[in-house]
C-alpha positions in Angstrom: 83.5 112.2 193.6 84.8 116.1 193.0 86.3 117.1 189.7 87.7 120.5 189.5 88.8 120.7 185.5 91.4 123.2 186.0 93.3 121.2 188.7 93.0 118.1 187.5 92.5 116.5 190.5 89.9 113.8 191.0 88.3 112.7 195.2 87.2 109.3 196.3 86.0 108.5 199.7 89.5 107.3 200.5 91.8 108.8 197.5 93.0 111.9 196.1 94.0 111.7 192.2 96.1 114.7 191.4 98.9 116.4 189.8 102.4 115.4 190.3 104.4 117.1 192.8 108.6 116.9 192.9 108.1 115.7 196.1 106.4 113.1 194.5 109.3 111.7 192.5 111.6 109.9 195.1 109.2 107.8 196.2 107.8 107.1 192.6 111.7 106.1 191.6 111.5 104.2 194.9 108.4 102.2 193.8 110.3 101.9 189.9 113.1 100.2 191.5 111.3 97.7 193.4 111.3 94.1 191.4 108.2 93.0 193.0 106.3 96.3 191.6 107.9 95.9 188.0 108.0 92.3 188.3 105.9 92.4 184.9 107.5 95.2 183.2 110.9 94.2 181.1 112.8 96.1 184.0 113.0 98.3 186.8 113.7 102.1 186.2 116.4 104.2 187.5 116.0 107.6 189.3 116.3 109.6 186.4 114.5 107.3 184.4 111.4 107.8 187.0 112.3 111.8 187.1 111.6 111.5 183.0 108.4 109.8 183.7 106.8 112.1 185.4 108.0 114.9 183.3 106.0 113.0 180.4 103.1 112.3 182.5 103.0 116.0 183.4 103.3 116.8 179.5 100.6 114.2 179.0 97.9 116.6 180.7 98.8 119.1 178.9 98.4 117.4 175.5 95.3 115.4 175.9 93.6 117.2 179.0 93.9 113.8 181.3 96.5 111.6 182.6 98.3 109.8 184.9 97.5 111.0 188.6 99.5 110.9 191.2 97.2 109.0 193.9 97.3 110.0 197.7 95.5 107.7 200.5 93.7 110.3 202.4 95.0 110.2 206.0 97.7 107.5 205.3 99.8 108.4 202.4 101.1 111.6 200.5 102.2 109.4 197.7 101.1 105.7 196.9 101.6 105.4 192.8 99.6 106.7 190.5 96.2 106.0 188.3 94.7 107.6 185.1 94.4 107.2 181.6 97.0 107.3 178.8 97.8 107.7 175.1 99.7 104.7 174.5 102.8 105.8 171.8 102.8 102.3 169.9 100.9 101.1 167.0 98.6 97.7 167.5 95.0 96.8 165.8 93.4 98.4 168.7 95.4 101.8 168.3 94.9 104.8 168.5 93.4 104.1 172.1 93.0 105.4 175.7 94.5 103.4 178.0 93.7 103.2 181.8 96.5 102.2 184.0 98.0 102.3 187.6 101.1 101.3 189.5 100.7 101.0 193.2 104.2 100.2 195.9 103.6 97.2 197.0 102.7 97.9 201.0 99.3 99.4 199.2 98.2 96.2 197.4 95.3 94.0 197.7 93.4 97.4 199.9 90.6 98.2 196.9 93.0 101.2 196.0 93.4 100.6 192.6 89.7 99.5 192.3 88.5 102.9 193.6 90.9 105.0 191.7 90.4 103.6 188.3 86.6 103.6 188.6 87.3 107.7 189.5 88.9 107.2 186.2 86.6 105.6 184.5 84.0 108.2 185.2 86.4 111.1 184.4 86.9 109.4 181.0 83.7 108.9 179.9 81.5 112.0 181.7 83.9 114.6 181.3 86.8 114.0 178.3 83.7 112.2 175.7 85.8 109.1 175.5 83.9 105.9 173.5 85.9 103.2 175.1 89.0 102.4 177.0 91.4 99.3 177.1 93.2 97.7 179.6 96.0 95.3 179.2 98.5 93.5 181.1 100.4 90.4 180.6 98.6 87.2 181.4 100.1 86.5 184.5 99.5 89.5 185.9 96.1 88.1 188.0 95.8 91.1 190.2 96.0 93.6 187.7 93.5 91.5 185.5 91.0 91.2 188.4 90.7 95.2 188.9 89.6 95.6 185.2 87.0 92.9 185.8 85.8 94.9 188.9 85.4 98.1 187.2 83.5 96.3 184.2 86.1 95.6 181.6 85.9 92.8 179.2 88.4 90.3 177.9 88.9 90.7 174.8 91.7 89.3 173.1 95.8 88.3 173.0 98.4 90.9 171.1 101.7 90.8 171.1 103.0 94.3 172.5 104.7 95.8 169.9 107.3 97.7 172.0 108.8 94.7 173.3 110.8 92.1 171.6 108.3 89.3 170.3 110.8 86.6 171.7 111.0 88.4 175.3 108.8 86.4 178.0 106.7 89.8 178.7 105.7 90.4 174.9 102.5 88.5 175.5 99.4 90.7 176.6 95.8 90.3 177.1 93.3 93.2 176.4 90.5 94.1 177.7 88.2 97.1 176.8 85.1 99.1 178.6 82.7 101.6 176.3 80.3 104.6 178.3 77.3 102.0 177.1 78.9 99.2 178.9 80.0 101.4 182.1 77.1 102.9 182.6 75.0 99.4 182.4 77.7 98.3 184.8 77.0 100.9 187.3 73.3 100.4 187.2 73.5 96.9 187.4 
């Protein structure tokens, strides 16, 4: 993998992590708008709602020197979603946190994608920003999603109700999981 600090831009054998481009955005609403991609979010996102997003995620870097990448398939794909990590803005017992997350359009599922760029990630978070730990969570359902974190060494760890959505709404139910530099680096070596 090549990190260059001052772009943020992370390289896989297959993947280029890097910042957000505005040609990057109509696609990205594309992807927000698709019900199978947000199928466990409380909604899909409009255009401008997607063009916010990445305004954020861009302001994101600026604030805590890593974020959400915008994730190219070398060869293939100028723009396929994005991975990184993530301040979440919500109070839980877990909190204040790192988060890692992606969102991939769905003709780029189930290819090791989201695998390879979160363990990019992963690395990035722990060699080069310090971090202790990161969490992952997802609803329950949300099997595919659950599997990467288990692939890149995260471990279950409990059930929370996510605060920022209503405790009655089908989606409020999440699972955790959580990684620390001990436990990736064991994971690596094993």
């Amino acid at each position: 993998m090549r990190n260059t600090l001052e772009k943020q831009t992370l390289e896989t054998p297959r993947l280029i992590l890097r910042q957000w481009r505005e040609s990057d955005v109509a696609p990205f609403a594309e992807m927000n708008a698709d019900r199978k991609v947000m199928q466990y979010f409380p909604e899909t996102l409009s255009h401008e709602e997607s063009t916010h997003l990445v305004e954020r995620y861009q302001q994101h870097f600026d604030e805590y020197g890593f974020g959400l990448w915008a994730v190219e398939v070398k060869d293939q794909a100028e723009f396929v979603g994005f991975i990184g990590l993530a301040v979440p803005q919500f109070t839980a017992y877990f909190t204040p946190c790192v988060e890692i997350c992606w969102r991939l359009a769905a003709p780029y599922w189930n290819q090791g994608i989201a695998t390879e760029g979160a363990q990019a990630t992963l690395d990035f978070g722990f060699n080069h920003c310090n971090l202790k730990e990161v969490v992952g969570f997802t609803v329950p359902a949300n099997v595919a999603s659950r599997r990467v974190m288990e692939k890149i060494g995260m471990s279950y760890i409990d059930n929370f109700d996510h605060p920022a959505i209503p405790s009655d709404a089908p989606l409020s139910r999440h699972v955790l999981y959580r990684i620390t530099k001990a436990e990736r680096d064991a994971f690596k070596a094993g």
